[in-house]
C-alpha positions in Angstrom: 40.0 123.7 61.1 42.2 121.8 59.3 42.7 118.0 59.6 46.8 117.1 58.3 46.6 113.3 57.5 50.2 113.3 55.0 53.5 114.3 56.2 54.1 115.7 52.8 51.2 118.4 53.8 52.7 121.6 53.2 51.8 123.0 56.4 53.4 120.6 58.1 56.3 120.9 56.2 56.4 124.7 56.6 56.7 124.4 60.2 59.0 121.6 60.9 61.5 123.7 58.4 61.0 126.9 60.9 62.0 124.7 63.4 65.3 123.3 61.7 66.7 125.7 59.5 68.2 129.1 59.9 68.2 129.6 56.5 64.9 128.7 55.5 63.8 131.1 58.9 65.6 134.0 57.1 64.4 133.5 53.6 60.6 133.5 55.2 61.2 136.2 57.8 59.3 133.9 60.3 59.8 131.8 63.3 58.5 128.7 65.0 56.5 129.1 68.3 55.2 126.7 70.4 52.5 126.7 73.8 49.3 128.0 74.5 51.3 130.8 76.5 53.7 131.7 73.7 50.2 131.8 71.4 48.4 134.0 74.2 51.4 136.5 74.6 51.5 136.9 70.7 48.4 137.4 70.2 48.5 140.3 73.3 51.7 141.7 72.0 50.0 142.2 68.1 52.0 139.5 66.5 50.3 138.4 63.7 50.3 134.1 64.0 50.2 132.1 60.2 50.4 128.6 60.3 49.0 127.0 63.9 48.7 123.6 64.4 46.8 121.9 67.3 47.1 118.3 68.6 44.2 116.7 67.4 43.5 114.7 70.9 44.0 118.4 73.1 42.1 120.6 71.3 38.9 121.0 73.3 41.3 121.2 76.3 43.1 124.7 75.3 41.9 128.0 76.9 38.6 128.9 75.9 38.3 131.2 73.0 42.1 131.0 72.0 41.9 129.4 68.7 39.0 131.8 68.0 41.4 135.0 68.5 44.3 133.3 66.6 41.9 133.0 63.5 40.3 136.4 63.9 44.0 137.4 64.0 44.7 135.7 60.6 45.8 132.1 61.8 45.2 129.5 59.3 44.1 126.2 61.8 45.2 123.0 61.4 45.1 119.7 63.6 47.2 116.5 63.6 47.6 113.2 65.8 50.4 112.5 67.5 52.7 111.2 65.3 52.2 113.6 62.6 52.3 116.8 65.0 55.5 116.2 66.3 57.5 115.9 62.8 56.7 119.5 63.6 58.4 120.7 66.8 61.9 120.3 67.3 61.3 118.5 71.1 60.8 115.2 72.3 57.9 116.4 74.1 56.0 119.3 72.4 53.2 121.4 73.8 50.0 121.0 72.0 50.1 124.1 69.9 52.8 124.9 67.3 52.6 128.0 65.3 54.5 130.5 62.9 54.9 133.9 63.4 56.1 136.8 61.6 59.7 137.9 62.8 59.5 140.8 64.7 61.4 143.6 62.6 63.8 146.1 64.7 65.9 148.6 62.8 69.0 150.5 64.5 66.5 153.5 64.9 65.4 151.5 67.8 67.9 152.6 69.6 67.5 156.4 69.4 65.9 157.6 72.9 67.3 154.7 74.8 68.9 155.3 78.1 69.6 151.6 78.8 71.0 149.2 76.3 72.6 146.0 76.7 75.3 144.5 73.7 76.2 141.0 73.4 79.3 140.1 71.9 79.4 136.5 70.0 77.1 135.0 72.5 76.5 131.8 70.9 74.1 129.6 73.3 70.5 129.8 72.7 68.7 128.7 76.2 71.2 132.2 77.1 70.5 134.8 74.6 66.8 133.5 75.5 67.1 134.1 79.3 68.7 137.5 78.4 66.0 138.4 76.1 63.3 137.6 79.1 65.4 139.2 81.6 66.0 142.5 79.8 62.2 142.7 79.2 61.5 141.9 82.5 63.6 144.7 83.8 62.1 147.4 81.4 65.8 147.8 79.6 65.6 149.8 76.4 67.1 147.4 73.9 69.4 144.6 73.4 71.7 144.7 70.4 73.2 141.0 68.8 76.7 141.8 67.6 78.8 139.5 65.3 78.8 135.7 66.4 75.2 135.5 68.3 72.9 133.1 68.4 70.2 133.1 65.9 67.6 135.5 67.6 64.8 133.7 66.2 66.0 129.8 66.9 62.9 127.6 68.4 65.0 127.4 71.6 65.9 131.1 72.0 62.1 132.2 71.3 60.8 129.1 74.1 63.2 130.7 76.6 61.6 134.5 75.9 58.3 133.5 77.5 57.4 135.8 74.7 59.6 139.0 75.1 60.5 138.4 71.8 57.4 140.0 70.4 58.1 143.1 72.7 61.7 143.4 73.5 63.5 146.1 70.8 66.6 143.4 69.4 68.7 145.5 67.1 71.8 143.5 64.8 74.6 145.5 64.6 78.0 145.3 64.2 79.9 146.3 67.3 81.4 149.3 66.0 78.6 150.8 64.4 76.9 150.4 67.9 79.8 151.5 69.8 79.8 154.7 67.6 76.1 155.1 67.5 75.2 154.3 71.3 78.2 157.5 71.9 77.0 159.5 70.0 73.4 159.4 72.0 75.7 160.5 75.0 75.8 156.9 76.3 79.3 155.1 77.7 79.8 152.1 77.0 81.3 149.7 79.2 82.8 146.0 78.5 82.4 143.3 81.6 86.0 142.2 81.4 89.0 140.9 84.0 91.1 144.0 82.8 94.3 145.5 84.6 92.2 148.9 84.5 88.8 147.0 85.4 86.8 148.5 88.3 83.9 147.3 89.8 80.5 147.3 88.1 78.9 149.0 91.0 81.2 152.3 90.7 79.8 153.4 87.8 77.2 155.7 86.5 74.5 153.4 85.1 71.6 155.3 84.2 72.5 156.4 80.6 74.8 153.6 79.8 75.8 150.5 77.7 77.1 147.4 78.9 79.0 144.6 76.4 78.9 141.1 77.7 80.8 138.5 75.6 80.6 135.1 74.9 80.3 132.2 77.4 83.7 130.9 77.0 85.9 133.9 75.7 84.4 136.5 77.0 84.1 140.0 75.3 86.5 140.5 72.2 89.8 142.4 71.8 87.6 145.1 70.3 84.9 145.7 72.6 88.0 146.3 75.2 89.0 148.9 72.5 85.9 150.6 72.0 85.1 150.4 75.5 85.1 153.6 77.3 85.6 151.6 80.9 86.1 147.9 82.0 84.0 146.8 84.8 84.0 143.4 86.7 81.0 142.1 89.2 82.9 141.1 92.3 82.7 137.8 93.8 83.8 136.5 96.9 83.8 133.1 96.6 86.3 130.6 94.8 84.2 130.3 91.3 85.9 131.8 88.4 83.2 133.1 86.5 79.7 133.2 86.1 77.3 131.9 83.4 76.8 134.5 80.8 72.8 134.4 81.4 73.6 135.2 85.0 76.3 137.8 84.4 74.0 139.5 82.2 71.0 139.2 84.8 73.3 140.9 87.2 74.4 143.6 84.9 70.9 144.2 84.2 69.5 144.7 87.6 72.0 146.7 88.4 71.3 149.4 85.0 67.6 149.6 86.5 67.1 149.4 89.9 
């Protein structure tokens, strides 16, 4: 291992640029991961870990034998104090292992066979798309695809608020209508959570080989997913609250496609 005594070290560098720039994120293909958990569900899940630094003061404190696998994976190990490890995370209070990982790679072929699939339409808040991404894993959906306007997929706070269904979770990027179009021609309607004069109740309809489009936290769903849309459907509520968070709505939807 790896002692980092500069914040010029490279290493260092690498990983506090995961952390703060999409483009950079893009031009490597990897991400920024951070916890002994999000390390132990990468390394279970076959993602291949690069750059993993360890707070120098909690290393003989982490799981026994972690560091070990994460080498044997292809992890190159590094330790810091304090100060210099947290140029490297993007909180105020990092865990005490930070790591890059390769981006997980999932082509619209990942869709093909899929009974299930949920699209999001310009959702734009991170901690969300995160909770989504955990929920839809959680629930055994078949794949989640990011249409025009999400959230970087790959963001420090979207992978944090996977709990690691980002290494397992098939997350296509599509354009709506090439979805739309390719989703129908699997067999699969596809229906838009909307407040619609034609909108029925999410409850009335078949589920089980079926796509759902839920839209961004304050707009909602786009003129065109209404238009591609082969139904609207609402989920009813009975009290006085006007909507629902888009991380709930979507939790919602998702139970109901799989229960």
């Amino acid at each position: 291992m790896i002692t980092i005594e500069s914040r010029q070290n490279s290493a260092l560098r690498h990983l506090a640029r995961l952390g703060r720039e999409r483009k950079y994120r893009r031009s490597t293909e990897e991400m920024l991961c951070e916890g002994e958990k999000m390390l132990e569900e990468a390394l279970r899940s076959g993602a291949r870990p690069g750059v993993l630094l360890v707070r120098e003061r909690a290393r003989d404190s982490l799981p026994d034998g972690l560091l070990e696998r994460a080498a044997q994976a292809g992890a190159a190990l590094y330790c810091a104090s304090d100060a210099l490890f947290e140029l490297a995370s993007d909180v105020e209070t990092p865990q005490n292992v930070i790591f890059s990982c390769k981006q997980p790679h999932w082509t619209a072929d990942a869709l093909d066979g899929k009974a299930q699939v949920l699209l999001l339409d310009g959702l734009q808040d991170p901690g969300n798309l995160g909770t989504i991404l955990r929920t839809a894993e959680a629930f055994a959906l078949g794949a989640v695809v990011l249409c025009e306007g999400c959230a970087d997929p790959f963001s420090p706070k979207v992978v944090r608020s996977t709990m690691g269904a980002v290494f397992r979770l098939p997350c296509v990027r599509l354009p709506l209508t090439e979805a739309v179009e390719r989703l129908h021609a699997q067999g699969l309607a596809v229906y838009a959570t909307a407040l619609h004069a034609d909108s029925v109740p999410l409850g009335t309809v078949p589920l089980d080989h079926a796509a759902v489009i839920i839209g961004s936290e304050g707009r909602g769903v786009t003129p065109q997913a209404i238009t591609l849309s082969d139904r609207r459907v609402i989920i009813p509520m009975h009290g006085r609250a006007e909507s629902l968070n888009a991380g709930v709505a979507a939790a919602i939807v998702i139970y109901e496609m799989t229960k």
